[in-house]
Residue, then its C-alpha position, 0 to 999 in steps of 0.5 A: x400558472x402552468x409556465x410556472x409548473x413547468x419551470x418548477x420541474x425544469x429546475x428540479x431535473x436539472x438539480x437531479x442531473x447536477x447532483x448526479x454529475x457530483x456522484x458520478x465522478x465521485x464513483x469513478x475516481x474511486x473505482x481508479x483508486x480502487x483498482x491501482x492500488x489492489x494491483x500495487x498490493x499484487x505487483x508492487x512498484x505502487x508509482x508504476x501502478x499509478x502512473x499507469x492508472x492515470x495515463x490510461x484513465x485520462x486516454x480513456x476518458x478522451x476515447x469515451x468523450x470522442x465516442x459520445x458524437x455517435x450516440x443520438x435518439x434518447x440520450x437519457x436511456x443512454x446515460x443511465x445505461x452508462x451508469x447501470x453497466x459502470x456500476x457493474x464494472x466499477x463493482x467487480x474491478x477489485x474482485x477481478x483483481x483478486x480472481x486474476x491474481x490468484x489463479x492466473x499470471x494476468x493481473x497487468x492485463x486485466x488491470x489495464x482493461x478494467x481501467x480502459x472500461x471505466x474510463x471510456x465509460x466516464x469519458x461518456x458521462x460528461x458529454x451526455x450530461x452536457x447534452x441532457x441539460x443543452x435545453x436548461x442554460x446555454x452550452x457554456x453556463x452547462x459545460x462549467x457547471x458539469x465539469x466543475x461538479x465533476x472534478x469536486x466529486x473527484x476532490x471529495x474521493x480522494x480525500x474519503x478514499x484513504x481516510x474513511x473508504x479504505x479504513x473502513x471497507x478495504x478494497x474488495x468491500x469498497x469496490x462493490x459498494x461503490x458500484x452499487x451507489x452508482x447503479x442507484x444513481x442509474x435507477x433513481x434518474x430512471x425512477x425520477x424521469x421514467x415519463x420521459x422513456x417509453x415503456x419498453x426501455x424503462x422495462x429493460x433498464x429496470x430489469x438491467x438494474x435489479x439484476x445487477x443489484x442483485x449480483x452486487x448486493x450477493x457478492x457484498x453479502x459475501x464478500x468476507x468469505x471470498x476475501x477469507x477464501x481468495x486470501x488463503x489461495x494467496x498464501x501457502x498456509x491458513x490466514x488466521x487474521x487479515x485487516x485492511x488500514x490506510x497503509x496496507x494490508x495486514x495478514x497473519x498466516x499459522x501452519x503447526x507453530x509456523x506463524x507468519x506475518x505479511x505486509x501488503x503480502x511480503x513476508x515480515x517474519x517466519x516463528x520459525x526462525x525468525x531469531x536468526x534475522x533479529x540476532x543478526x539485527x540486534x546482537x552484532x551492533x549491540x555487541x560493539x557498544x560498551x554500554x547503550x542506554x538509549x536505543x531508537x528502532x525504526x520500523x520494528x513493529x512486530x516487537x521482535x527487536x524489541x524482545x531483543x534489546x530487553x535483554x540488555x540490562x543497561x538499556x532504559x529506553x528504547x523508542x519504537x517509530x512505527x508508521x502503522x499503528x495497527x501493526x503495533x497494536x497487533x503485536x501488542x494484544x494478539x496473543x500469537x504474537x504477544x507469546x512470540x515477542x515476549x510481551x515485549x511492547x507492554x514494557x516500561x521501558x518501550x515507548x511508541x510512536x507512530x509516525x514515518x521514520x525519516x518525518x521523526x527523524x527530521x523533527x525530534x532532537x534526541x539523540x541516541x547511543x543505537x538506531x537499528x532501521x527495521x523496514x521494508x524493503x524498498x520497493x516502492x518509491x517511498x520506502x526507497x527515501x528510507x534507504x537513501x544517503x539523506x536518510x542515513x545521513x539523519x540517522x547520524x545526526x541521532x546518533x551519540x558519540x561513539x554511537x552505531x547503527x545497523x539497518x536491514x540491507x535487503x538479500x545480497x544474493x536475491x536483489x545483489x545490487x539493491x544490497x550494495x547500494x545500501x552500502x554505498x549510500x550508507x558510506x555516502x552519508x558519513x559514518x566513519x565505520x560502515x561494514x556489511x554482512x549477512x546471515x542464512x534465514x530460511x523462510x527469507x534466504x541470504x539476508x543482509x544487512x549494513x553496519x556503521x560506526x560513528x567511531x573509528x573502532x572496526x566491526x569486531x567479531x565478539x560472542x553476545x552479551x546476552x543469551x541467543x539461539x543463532x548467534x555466536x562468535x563463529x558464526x558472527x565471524x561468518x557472517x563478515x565473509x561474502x562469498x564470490x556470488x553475492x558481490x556487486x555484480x556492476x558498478x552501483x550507484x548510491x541511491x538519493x532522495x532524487x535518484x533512488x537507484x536502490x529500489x530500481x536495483x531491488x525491483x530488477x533483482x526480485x523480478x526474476x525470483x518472483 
């Protein structure tokens, strides 16, 4: 009888340690995610981030598994204390993160350090974890059961991480939550074999413990005024909306009548003088068609553009591809916004769809009169597809005969290069006609753009159609002169699908700037 106690505990600790091998690499890669992608928001350049992220997680985790041999007496104690302190740093990753940003230039740094931290830290779960069930099974029945409830714990972080954890926490709340569930798995292993640790180490780690949950438990309390706080510092005027989706994070800024928009902290738009990028974008393709009727814009999502073209009354349908439904829905139902756009997206005539712009393109048959690409800026990888000469070479499959294009070609004198390789990629792909230009907008600076032409018709300067703020014939005239310092500064390269040069070129121009 008593064997049969005794077997009967044996199998319940050991369910405890399995489940917490489950929940401990569940934590961690979380807490990896967590930290790469806030430094992707901060510096951009997300492959770089996550590269980073993985080839020192990975070292670190080597580094903390070599360490492990040196730790000797109860190996309990240690384990917990490993997950109390992973909890705490785990915890605070995305609000250092934030801190580092916002009041120093050491964001890289930091980011490095914490990666380096947690992974040493998981890299001492496993082995201690082997170790504490050595007396349940042989070593190899234990080492396949821990690394195997390891990585599905893993598995089951990055699905929840951008399908439920990012939806619904964002960062900053997620960081801290997720440090709290680790510090619980700490204080329940304790809870549970507190008559395996003697009195004074059970004092200290419960004392470590509620401490730590404490500090979480306040700073989650808080967390949307300090997000509210930290964000404002990041930006020069108030922030009068913020949220957080799967694929960025959202920000609308308000000083007097300057309303700004900002995506993962880029600037989108300025009310202020917002018209002068939207006639260039709009009015000068628009010009050169006789009689559009069907238009596709891809990206657009602030109904900008959209405002725009409505104001063609041979246009019956615009179709509006944007990836973030949240973007659309913002510009559709903010007040701010719907005044700014003139209500643009609730007209009959628009029709949305939410989706990649190049995954749209790739399976829609339609055909269209004009596409005007309204994206941003490459800057990561996978924007960079949609600036590349595969990219533009969909678009002109879409395009009806005599059909014409225009995208928005980043600033030919911050990011020169990155400017004429849209050109060049443009050209690659087909058109018969490609001709870039440019326009003065504050808030942005010099900002380009590519014109293209399924025709043979040369870009002609004309005065609008329609009534506009900014641009006229003359200015339509200038807009085709680029002065000495915004031509190609070497000999630049067209930017592929496997070769996107063009977001190396942007990321090179912009490094100085920023």
């Amino acid at each position: 009888m008593t064997t049969d106690v005794s077997d009967n505990r044996a199998n319940r600790q050991k369910r405890v340690l399995i489940g917490s091998i489950l929940i401990a690499g569940l934590c961690s890669i979380i807490y990896e995610l967590l930290i790469s992608t806030t430094a992707s928001y901060f510096l951009g350049d997300s492959i770089r981030q996550f590269s980073i992220t993985i080839g020192v997680y990975m070292a670190a985790m080597g580094l903390g598994s070599w360490l492990s041999r040196w730790i000797n007496g109860n190996l309990l104690f240690a384990f917990i204390a490993v997950e109390l302190v992973l909890g705490l740093l785990g915890g605070l990753c995305v609000p250092l993160l934030y801190l580092a940003y916002a009041y120093t230039d050491l964001v890289q740094p930091i980011m490095i350090l914490l990666i380096l931290g947690v992974g040493v830290l998981t890299g001492l779960e496993v082995p201690l974890l082997t170790r504490l069930l050595e007396n349940q099974d042989i070593l190899a029945k234990n080492l396949s059961n821990v690394l195997s409830l390891d990585y599905l714990g893993a598995l089951v972080a990055t699905i929840a991480f951008p399908f439920a954890v990012l939806p619904w926490l964002g960062v900053f709340q997620s960081s801290l939550v997720f440090g709290l569930i680790n510090i619980a798995l700490g204080l329940l292993n304790l809870w549970y074999f507190a008559p395996q640790l003697d009195l004074s180490r059970k004092r200290l780690l419960t004392l470590s413990g509620t401490m730590v949950t404490g500090f979480l438990v306040v700073l989650l309390s808080i967390s949307q005024w300090l997000v509210a706080d930290w964000s404002n510092s990041l930006y020069s005027d108030r922030v009068v909306y913020r949220k957080q989706t799967p694929y960025q994070t959202i920000v609308l800024t308000q000083y007097k009548d300057d309303l700004r928009l900002f995506l993962n902290g880029n600037l989108q738009f300025s009310s202020v003088d917002e018209y002068r990028y939207h006639d260039a974008l709009v009015h000068i393709p628009l010009s050169q068609h006789p009689d559009p009727e069907n238009v596709l814009l891809l990206g657009a999502g602030d109904g900008m553009a959209a405002r725009e073209l409505l104001k063609y009354d041979s246009i019956r349908h615009i179709t509006l591809v944007d990836l973030d439904p949240a973007v659309v829905n913002l510009a559709r139902h903010d007040s701010r916004l719907t005044e700014l756009n003139r209500n643009s997206l609730n007209d009959p005539r628009v029709k949305t769809i939410s989706s990649d712009a190049m995954v749209y393109l790739r399976d829609t048959d339609s055909k269209y009169d004009v596409i005007l690409a309204d994206l941003p800026d490459p800057n990561n990888v996978s924007l960079a597809r949609l600036y590349s000469r595969e990219f533009y070479r969909l678009v002109r499959q879409h395009l009806n005969a005599g059909g014409i294009f225009t995208t928005q070609a980043t600033s030919p004198y911050f990011a020169t290069n990155a400017f004429w390789s849209v050109d060049h990629s443009v050209k690659a792909a087909g058109f018969t006609t490609v001709t870039p230009y440019h326009v003065q907008v504050p808030s942005f600076g010099e900002w380009g753009f590519v014109f293209a032409g399924t025709s043979a018709q040369p870009l002609t300067p004309k005065a609008p159609l329609v009534d506009t703020r900014y641009l006229d014939k003359t200015s339509f005239r200038e807009a085709l002169t680029f002065a000495r310092d915004l031509k190609p500064q070497a000999d630049v390269q067209v930017s592929s699908l496997d070769n996107p040069t063009v977001h190396d070129y942007y990321m090179n121009g912009w490094q100085y700037w920023h």
